[in-house]
PANUTI-96210 format. One record per residue: residue in three letters; y, x, z of N, C-alpha, C in turn. Coordinates in Angstrom, 3 decimals, decimal comma. Each point is the difference from the previous one (the first is absolute). Example, Ala and Ser with C-alpha at 12.3 -4.5 7.8 and 13.67 -1.06 7.14 Angstrom:
+-----+----------+----------+----------+----------+----------+----------+----------+----------+----------+
: res :      nyy :      nxx :      nzz :     cayy :     caxx :     cazz :      cyy :      cxx :      czz :
+-----+----------+----------+----------+----------+----------+----------+----------+----------+----------+
: Ala :   -5,690 :   13,190 :    7,800 :    1,190 :   -0,890 :    0,000 :    1,200 :    0,900 :    0,000 :
: Ser :    1,050 :   -0,350 :   -0,720 :    1,190 :    0,820 :    0,060 :    1,090 :   -0,770 :    0,730 :
+-----+----------+----------+----------+----------+----------+----------+----------+----------+----------+
//
This chain:
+-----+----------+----------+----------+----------+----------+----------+----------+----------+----------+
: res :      nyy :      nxx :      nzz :     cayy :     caxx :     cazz :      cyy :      cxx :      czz :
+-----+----------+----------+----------+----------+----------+----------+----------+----------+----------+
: Unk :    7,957 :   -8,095 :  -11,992 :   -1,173 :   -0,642 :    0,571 :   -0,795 :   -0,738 :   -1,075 :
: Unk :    0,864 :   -0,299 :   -0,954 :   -0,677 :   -1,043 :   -1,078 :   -1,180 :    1,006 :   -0,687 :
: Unk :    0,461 :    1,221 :   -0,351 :   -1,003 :    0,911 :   -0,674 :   -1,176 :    0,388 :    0,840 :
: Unk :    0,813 :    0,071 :    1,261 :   -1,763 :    0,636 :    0,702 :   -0,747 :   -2,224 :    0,249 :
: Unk :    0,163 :   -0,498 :   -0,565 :   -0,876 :   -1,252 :    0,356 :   -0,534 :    0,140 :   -1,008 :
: Unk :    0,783 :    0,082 :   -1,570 :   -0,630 :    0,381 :   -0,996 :   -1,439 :    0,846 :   -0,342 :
: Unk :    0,617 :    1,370 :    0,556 :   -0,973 :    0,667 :    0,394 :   -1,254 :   -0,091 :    1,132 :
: Unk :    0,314 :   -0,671 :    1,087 :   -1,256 :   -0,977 :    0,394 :   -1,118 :   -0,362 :   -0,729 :
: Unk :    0,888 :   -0,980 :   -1,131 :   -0,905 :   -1,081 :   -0,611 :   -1,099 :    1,139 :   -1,000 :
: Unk :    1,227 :    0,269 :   -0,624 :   -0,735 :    1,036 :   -0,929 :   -1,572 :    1,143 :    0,820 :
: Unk :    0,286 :    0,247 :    0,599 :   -1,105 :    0,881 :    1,165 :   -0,999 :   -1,576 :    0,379 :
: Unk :    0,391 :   -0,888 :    0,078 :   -1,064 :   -0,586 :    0,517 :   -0,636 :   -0,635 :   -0,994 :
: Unk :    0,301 :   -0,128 :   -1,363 :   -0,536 :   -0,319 :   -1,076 :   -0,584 :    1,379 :   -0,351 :
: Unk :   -0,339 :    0,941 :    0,379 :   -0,371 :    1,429 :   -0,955 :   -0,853 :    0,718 :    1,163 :
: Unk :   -0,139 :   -0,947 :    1,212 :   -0,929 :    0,633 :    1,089 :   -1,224 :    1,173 :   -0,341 :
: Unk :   -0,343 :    1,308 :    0,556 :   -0,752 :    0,808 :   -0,308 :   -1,242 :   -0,590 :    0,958 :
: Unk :   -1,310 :    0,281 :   -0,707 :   -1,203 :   -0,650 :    0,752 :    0,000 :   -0,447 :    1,206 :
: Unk :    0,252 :    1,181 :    1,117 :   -0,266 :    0,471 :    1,509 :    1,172 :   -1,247 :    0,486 :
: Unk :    1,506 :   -0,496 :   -0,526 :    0,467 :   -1,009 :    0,362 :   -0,191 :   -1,135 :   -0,721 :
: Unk :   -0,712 :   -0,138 :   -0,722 :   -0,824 :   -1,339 :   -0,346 :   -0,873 :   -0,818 :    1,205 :
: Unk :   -1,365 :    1,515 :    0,046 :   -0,469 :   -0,141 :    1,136 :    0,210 :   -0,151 :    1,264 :
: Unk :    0,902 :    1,022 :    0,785 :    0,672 :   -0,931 :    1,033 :    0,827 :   -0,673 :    0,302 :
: Unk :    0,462 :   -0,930 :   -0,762 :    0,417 :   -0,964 :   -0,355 :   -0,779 :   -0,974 :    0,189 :
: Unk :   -1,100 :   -0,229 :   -1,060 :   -1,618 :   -0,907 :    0,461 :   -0,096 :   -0,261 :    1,542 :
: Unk :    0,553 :    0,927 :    0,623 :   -1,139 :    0,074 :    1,377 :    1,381 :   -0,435 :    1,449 :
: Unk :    1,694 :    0,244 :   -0,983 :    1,234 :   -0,457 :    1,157 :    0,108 :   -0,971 :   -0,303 :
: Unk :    0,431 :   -0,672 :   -1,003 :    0,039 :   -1,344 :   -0,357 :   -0,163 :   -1,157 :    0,612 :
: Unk :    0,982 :   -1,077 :    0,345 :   -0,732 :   -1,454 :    0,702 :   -0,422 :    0,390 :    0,662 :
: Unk :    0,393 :    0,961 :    1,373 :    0,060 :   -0,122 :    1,202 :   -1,616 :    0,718 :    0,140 :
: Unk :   -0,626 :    0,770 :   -0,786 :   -1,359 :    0,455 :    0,234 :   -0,502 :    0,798 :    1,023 :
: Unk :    1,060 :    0,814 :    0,580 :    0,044 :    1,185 :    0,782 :    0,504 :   -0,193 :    1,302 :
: Unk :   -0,728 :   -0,889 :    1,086 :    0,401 :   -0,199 :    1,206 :    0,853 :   -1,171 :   -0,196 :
: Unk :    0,125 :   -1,089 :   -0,935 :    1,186 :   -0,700 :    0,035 :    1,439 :    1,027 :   -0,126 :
: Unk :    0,569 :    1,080 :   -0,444 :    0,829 :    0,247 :   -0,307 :    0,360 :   -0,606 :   -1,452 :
: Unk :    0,960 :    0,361 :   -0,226 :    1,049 :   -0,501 :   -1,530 :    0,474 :    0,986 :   -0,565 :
: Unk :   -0,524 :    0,424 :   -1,241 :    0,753 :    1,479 :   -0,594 :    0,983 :   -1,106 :   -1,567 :
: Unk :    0,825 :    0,911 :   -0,220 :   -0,025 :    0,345 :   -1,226 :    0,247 :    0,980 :   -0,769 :
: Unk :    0,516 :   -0,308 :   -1,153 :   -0,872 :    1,881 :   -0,759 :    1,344 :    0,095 :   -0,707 :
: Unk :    0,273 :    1,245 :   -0,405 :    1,151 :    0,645 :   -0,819 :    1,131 :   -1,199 :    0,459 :
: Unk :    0,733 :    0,899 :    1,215 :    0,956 :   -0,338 :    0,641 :    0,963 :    0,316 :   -0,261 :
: Unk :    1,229 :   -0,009 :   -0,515 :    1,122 :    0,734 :    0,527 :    0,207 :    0,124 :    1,471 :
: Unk :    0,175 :    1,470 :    1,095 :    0,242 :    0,079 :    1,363 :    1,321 :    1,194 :    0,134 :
: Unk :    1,130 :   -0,318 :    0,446 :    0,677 :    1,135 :   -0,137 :    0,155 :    0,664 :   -1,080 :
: Unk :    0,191 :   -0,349 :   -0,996 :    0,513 :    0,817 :   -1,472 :   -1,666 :    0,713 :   -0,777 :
: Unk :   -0,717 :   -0,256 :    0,728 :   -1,300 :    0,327 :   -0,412 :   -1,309 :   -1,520 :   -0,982 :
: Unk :   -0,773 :    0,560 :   -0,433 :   -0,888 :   -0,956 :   -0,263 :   -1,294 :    0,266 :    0,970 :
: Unk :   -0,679 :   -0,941 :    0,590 :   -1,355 :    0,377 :    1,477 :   -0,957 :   -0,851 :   -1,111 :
: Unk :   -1,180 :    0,865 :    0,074 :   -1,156 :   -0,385 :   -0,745 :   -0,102 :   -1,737 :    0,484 :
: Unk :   -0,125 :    0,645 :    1,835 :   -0,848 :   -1,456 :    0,398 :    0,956 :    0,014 :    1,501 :
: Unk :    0,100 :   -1,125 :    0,777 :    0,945 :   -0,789 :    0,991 :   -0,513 :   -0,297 :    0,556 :
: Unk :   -0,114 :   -0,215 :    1,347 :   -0,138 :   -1,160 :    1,016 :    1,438 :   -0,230 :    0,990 :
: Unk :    0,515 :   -1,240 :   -0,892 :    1,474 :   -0,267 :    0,893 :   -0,188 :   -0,152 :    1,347 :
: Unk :   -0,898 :   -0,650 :    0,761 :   -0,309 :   -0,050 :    1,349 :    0,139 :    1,026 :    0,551 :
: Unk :   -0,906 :    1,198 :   -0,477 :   -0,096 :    0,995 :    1,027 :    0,809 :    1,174 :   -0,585 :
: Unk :    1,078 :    0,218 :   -0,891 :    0,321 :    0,724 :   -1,062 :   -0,664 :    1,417 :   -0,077 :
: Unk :   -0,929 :   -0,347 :   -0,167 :   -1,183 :    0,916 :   -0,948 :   -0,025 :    0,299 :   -1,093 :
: Unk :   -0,058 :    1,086 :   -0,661 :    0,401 :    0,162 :   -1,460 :   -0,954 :    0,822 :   -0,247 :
: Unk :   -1,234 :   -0,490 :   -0,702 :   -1,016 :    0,724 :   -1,118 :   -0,249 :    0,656 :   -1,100 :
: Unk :    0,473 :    1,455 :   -0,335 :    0,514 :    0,685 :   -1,106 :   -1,701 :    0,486 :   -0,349 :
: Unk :   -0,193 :   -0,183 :   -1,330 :   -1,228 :    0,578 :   -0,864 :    0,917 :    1,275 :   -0,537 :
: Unk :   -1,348 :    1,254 :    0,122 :    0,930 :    1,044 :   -0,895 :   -1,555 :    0,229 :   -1,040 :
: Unk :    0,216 :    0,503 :   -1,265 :   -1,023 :    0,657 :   -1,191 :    0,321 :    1,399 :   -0,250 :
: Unk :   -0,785 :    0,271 :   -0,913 :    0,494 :    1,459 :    0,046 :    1,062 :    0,799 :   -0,448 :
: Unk :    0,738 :   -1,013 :   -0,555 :    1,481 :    0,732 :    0,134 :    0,897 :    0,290 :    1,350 :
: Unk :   -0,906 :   -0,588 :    0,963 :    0,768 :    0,245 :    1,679 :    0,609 :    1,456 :    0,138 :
: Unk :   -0,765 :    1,046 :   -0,558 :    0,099 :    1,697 :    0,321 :    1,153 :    0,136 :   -0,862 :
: Unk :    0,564 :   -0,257 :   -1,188 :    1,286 :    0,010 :    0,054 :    1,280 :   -0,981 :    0,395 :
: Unk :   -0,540 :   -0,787 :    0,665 :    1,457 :   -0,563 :    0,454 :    0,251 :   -0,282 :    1,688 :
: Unk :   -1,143 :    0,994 :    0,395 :    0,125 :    0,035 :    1,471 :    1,073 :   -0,288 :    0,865 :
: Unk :    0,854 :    1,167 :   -0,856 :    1,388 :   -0,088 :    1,142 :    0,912 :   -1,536 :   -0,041 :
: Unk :   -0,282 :   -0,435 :   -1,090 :    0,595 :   -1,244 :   -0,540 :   -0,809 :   -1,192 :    0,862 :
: Unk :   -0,702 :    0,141 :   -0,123 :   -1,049 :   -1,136 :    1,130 :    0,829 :    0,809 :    1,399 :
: Unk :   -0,486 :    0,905 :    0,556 :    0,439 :    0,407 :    1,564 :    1,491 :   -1,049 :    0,326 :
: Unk :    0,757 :    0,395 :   -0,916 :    1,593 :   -0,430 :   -0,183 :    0,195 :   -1,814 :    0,270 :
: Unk :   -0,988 :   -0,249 :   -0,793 :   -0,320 :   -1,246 :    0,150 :   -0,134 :   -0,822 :    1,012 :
: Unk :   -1,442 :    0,726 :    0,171 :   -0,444 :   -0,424 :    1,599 :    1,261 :    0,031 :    1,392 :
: Unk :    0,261 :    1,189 :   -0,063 :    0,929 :    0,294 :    0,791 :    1,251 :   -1,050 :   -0,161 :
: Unk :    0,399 :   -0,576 :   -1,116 :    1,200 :   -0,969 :    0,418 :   -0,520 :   -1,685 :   -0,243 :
: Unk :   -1,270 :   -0,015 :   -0,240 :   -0,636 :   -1,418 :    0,357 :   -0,383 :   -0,075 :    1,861 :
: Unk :   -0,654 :    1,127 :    0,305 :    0,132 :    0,256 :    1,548 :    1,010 :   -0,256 :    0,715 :
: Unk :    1,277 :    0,698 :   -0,845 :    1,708 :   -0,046 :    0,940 :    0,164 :   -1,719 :   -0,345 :
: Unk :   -0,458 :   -0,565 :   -0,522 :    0,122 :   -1,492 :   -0,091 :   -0,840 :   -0,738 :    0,765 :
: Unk :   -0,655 :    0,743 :    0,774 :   -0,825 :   -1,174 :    0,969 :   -1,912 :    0,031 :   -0,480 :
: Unk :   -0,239 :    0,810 :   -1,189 :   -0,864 :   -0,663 :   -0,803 :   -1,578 :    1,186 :    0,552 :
: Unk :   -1,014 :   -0,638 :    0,116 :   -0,861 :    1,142 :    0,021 :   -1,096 :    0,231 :   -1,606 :
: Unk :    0,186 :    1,360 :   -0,347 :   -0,534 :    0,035 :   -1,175 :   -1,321 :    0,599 :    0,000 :
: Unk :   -1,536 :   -1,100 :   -0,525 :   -0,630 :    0,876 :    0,097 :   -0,742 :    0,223 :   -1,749 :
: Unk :   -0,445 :    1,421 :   -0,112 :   -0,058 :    0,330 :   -1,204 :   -1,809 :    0,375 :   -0,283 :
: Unk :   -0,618 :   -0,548 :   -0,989 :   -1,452 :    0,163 :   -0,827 :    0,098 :    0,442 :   -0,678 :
: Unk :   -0,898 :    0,835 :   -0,489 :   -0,391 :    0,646 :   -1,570 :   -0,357 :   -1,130 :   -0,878 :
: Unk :    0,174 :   -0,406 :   -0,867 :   -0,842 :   -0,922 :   -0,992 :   -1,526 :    0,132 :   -0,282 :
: Unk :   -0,364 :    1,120 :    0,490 :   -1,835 :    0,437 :   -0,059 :   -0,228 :   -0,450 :    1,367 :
: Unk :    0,844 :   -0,143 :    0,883 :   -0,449 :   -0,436 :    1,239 :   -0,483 :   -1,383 :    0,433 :
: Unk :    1,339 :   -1,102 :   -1,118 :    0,068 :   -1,565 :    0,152 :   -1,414 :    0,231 :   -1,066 :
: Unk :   -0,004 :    0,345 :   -1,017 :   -1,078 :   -0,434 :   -0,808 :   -1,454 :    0,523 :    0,260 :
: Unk :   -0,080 :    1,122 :    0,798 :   -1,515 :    0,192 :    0,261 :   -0,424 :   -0,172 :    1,611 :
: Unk :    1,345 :   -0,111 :    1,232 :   -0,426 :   -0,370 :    1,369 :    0,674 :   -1,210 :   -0,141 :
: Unk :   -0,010 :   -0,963 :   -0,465 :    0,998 :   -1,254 :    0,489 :   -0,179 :   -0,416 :    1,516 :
: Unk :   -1,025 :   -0,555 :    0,448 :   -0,648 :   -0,143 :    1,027 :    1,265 :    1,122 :    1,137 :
: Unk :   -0,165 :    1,075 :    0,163 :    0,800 :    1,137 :    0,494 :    1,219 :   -0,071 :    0,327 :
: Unk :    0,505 :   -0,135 :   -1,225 :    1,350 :   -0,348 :   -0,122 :    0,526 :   -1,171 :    0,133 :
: Unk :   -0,750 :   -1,126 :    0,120 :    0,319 :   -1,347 :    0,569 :    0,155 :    0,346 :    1,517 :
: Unk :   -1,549 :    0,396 :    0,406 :    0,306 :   -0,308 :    1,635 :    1,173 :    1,264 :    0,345 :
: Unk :    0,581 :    0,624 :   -0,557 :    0,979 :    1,299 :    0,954 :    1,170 :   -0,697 :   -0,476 :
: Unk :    0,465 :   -1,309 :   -1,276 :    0,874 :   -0,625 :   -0,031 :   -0,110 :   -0,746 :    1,206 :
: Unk :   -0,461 :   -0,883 :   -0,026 :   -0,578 :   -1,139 :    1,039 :    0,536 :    0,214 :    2,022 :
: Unk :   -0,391 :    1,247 :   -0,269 :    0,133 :    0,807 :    1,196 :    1,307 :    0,306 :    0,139 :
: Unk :    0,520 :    1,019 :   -1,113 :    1,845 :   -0,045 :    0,265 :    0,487 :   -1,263 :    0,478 :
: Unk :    0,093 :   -1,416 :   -0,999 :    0,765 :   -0,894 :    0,344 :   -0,706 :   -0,488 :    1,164 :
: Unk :   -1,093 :   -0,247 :    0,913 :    0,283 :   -0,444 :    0,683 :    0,481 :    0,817 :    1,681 :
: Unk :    0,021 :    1,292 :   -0,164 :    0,551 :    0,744 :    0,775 :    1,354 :    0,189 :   -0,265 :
: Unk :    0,886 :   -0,219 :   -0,777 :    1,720 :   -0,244 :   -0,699 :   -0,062 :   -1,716 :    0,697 :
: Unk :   -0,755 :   -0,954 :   -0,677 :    0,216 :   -1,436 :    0,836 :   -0,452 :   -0,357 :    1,330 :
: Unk :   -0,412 :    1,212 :    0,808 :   -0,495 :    0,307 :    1,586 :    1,481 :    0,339 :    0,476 :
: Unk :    0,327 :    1,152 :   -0,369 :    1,351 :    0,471 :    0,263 :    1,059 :   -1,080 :   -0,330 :
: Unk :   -0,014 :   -0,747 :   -0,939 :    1,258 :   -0,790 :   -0,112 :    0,095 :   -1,016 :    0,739 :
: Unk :   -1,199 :   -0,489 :    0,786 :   -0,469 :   -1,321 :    0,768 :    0,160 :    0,328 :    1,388 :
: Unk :    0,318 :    1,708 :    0,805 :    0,221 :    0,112 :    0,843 :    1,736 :    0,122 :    0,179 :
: Unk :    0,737 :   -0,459 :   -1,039 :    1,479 :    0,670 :    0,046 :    0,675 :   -1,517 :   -0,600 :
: Unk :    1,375 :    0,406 :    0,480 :    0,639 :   -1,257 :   -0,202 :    0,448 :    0,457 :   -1,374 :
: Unk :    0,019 :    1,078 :   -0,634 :    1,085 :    0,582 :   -0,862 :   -1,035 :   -0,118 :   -1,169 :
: Unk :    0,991 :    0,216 :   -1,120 :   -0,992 :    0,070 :   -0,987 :   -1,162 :    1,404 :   -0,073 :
: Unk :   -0,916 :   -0,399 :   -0,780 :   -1,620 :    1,819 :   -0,256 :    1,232 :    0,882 :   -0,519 :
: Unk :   -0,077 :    1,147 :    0,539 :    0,061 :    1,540 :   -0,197 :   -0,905 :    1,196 :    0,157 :
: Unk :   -0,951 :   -0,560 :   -0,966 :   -1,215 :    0,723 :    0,574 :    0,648 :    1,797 :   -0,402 :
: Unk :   -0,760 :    0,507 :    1,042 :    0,641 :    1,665 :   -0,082 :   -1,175 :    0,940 :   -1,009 :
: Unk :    0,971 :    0,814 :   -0,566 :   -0,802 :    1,130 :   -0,783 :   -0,997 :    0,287 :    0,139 :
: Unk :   -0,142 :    0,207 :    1,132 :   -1,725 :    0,427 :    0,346 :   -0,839 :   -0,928 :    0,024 :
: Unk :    0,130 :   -1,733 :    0,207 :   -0,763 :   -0,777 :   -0,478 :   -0,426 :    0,048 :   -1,210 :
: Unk :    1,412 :   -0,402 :   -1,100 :   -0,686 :    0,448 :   -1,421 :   -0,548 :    0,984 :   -0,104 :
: Unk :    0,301 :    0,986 :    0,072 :   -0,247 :    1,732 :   -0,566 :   -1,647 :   -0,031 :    0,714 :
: Unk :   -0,192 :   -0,874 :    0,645 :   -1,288 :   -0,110 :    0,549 :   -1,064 :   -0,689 :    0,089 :
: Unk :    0,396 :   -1,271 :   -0,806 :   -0,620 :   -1,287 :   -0,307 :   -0,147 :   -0,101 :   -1,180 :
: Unk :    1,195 :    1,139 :   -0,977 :   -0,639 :   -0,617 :   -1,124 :   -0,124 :    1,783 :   -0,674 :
: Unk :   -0,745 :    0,645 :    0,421 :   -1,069 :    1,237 :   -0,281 :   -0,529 :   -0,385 :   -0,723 :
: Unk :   -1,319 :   -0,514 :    0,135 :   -1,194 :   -0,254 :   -0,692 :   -0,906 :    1,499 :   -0,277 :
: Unk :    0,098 :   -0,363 :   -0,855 :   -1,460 :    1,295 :   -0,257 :    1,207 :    1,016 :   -0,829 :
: Unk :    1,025 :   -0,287 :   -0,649 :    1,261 :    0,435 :   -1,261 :    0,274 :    1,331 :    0,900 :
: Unk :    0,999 :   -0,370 :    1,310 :    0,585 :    0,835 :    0,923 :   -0,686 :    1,160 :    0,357 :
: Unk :   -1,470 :   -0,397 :    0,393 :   -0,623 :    1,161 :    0,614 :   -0,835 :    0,966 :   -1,835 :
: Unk :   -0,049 :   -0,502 :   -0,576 :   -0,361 :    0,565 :   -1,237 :    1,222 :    1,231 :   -0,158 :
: Unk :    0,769 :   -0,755 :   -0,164 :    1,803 :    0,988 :   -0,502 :    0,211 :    1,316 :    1,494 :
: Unk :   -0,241 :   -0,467 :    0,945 :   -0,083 :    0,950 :    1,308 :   -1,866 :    1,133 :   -0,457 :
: Unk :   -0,430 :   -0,663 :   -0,428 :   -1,454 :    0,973 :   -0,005 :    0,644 :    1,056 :   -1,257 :
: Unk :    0,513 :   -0,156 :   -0,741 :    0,391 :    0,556 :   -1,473 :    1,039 :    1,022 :    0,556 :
: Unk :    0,705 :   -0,541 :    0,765 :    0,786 :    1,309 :    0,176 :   -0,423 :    1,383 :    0,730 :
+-----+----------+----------+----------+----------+----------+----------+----------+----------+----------+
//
């Protein structure tokens, strides 16, 4: 555990633009009063960006995404089996729609903190919430290509 905190720090000192920028915009509660923070350790993984409240997990991908697809899928899939909903941006997306990609963040958590406010149990938001909340413009691009 000590190395992946390490590795945290290190990622959050070496941030690539697109998580600079949204960063600027989660920060101190900017985004609905939620609370993120950034380069997490979650489950044996590092998460770009957090919201412990609603466990929301904000993954930026660049263009190395097309080779490590299956490695992200894998990912997702056992931050999910942990409770977690993952939603994923292009870095051309945070940096040229921010606006966009704020409000379809904005929108996940408070439909994950809708659901958790009707249940005694802890958020489990389901697959198809994420897989559906956090699209964006990325998802349907990669579906048009094929």
């Amino acid at each position: 555990m000590d190395n992946l905190r390490h590795r945290a720090r290190e990622l959050r000192n070496g941030a690539t633009d697109a998580e600079r920028h949204l960063w600027q915009r989660l920060r101190m509660k900017q985004l609905g009063g939620f609370r993120f923070r950034r380069q997490v350790p979650v489950a044996g993984y590092i998460a770009d960006f957090l919201c412990p409240e609603t466990k929301v997990i904000i993954e930026l991908d660049g263009g190395q995404h097309c080779q490590q697809m299956a490695y992200d899928e894998r990912r997702t899939h056992m931050l999910e089996a942990h409770g977690y909903c993952v939603l994923r941006y292009w870095n051309d997306d945070v940096l040229t729609r921010t606006e966009n990609v704020l409000a379809d963040i904005l929108r996940s958590l408070m439909l994950v903190r809708g659901k958790s406010n009707n249940n005694s149990t802890p958020p489990q938001p389901s697959p198809a919430l994420c897989a559906r909340e956090g699209a964006s413009d990325k998802r349907k691009r990669e579906e048009n290509n094929q």
